[in-house]
C-alpha positions in Angstrom: -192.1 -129.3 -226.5 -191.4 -126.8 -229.0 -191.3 -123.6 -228.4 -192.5 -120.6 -230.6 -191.4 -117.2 -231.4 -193.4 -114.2 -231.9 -193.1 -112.7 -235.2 -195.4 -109.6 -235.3 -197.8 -107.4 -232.5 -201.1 -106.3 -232.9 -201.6 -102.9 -231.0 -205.1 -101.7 -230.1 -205.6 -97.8 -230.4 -203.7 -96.6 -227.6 -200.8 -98.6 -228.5 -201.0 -101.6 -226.3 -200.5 -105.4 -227.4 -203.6 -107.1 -227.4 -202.4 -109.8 -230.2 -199.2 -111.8 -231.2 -198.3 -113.5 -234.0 -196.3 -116.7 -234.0 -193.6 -118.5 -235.6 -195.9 -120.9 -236.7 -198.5 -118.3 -238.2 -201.0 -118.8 -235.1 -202.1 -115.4 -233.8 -203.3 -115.7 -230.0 -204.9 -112.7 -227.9 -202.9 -111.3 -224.9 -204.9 -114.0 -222.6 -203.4 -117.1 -224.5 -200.0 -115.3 -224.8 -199.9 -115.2 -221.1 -201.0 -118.5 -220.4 -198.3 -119.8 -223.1 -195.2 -117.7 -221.5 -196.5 -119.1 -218.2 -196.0 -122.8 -219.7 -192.6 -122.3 -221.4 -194.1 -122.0 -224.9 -193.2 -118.4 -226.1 -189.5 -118.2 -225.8 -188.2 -114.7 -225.3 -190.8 -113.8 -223.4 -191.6 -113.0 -219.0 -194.6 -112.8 -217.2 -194.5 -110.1 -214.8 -196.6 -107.9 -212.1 -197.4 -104.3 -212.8 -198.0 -101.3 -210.9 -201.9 -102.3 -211.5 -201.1 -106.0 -209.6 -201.9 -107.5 -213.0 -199.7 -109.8 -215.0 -198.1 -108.5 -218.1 -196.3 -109.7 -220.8 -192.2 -108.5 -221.8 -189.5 -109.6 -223.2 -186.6 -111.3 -221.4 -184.0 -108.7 -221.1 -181.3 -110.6 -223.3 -179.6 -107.5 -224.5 -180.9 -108.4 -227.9 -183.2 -105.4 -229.8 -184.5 -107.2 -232.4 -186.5 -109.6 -230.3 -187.9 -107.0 -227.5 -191.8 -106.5 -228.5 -191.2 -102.9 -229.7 -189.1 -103.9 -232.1 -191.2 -106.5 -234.0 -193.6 -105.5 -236.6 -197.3 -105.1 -236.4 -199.7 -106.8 -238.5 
């Protein structure tokens, strides 16, 4: 299984993620994104809990700024 990078974010009005772009030109919503990071698709990427008990989306914490989510570009 190949896994995919994400390219480029699509923010909503306040300035959260709701899209991502991938490697392979595919954009996915937030929903998809999550269901791919859970199955090892996105590399780069962590599910985790927030303070609202809901899953989110970060980046691994590589020590690498050019591939955390508020680096990337929007599209």
């Amino acid at each position: 299984m190949s896994q995919h990078e994400v390219v480029a974010v699509r923010r909503n009005a306040e300035g959260s993620i709701v899209e991502f772009k991938l490697s392979s030109g595919e954009v996915v919503d937030y929903i998809r994104a999550q269901e791919m990071v859970s199955n090892g698709e996105i590399k780069h990427l962590q599910l985790f809990k927030g303070r609202d008990h809901e899953q989110h989306i970060r980046s691994v914490p590589d020590g690498i700024e050019e591939n955390n989510l508020d680096q990337l570009p929007t599209f």
